[in-house]
C-alpha positions in Angstrom: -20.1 4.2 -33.2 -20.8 5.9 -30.1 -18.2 8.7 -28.5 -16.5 8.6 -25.3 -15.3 11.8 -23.8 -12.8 10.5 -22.2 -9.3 9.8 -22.8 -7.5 6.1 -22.0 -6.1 7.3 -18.9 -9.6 9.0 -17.5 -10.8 5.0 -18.6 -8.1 3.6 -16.8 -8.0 5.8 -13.8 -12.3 5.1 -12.9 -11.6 1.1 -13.6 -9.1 1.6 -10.7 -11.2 3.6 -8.4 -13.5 0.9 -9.2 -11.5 -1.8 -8.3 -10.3 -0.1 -4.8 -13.9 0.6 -4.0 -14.8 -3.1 -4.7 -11.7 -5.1 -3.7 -11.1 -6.0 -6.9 -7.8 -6.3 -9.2 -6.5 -5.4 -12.4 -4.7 -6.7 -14.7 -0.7 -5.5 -15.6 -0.3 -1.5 -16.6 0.0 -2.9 -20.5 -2.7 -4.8 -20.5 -4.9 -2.2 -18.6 -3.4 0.4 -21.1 -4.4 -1.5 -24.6 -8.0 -2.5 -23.5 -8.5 1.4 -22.1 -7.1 2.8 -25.1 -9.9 0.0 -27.2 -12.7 1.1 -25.2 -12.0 4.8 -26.2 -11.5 3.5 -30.0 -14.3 1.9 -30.0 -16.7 3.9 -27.6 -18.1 0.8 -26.3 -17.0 -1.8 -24.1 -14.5 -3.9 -26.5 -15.6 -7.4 -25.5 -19.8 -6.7 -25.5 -20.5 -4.5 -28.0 -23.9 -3.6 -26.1 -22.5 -2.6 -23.1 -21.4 1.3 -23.4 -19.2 2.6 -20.3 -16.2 0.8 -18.8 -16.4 0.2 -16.0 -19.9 -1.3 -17.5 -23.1 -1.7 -15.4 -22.8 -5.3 -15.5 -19.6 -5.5 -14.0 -20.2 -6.8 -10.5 -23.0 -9.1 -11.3 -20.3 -10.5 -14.0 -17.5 -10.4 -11.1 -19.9 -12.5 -9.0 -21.1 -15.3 -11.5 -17.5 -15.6 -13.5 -14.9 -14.2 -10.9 -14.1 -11.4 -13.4 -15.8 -9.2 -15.7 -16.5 -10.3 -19.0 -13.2 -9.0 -20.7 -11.1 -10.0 -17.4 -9.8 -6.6 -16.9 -11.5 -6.5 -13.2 -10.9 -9.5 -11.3 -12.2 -11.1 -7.9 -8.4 -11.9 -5.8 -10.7 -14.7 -3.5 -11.3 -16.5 -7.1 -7.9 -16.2 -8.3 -6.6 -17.4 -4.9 -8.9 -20.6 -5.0 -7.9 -21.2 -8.8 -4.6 -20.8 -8.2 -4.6 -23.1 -4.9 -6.6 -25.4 -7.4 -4.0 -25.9 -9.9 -1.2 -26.3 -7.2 -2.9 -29.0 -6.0 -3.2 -31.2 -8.6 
């Protein structure tokens, strides 16, 4: 198991300078809290075991093919506005 040296809210407090600096969102404070307080449990990223710093290196290329990262903790809005507008009009 790899260390982090870093505490849940150090986690959470780069994913959000993260976000700002890309445009991206996040998801509610409790859901943000569990998966930051995961990643420091585990010492790597808790959906892909391989990947070992949140926010991961694989983040924006994962953003860009998926509209989110692979555990959905950053989000692209202009994705979640077109699903949504999707699913209203059906």
């Amino acid at each position: 198991m790899a260390i982090v040296d870093k505490t849940p809210s150090d986690v959470a407090g780069e994913l959000t300078e993260f976000a700002r600096a890309h445009g991206l969102l996040l998801p509610n404070p409790e859901c943000l809290k569990a998966h930051t307080v995961r990643f420091v449990a585990l010492g790597h990223c808790p959906c892909v075991e391989s990947r070992p710093a949140c926010p991961c290196e694989q983040v924006l290329s994962d953003v860009e093919r998926m509209g989110r990262c692979e555990c959905g903790i950053l989000i692209d809005p202009a994705r979640l506005c077109m699903l949504k507008s999707q699913r209203n009009g059906r």
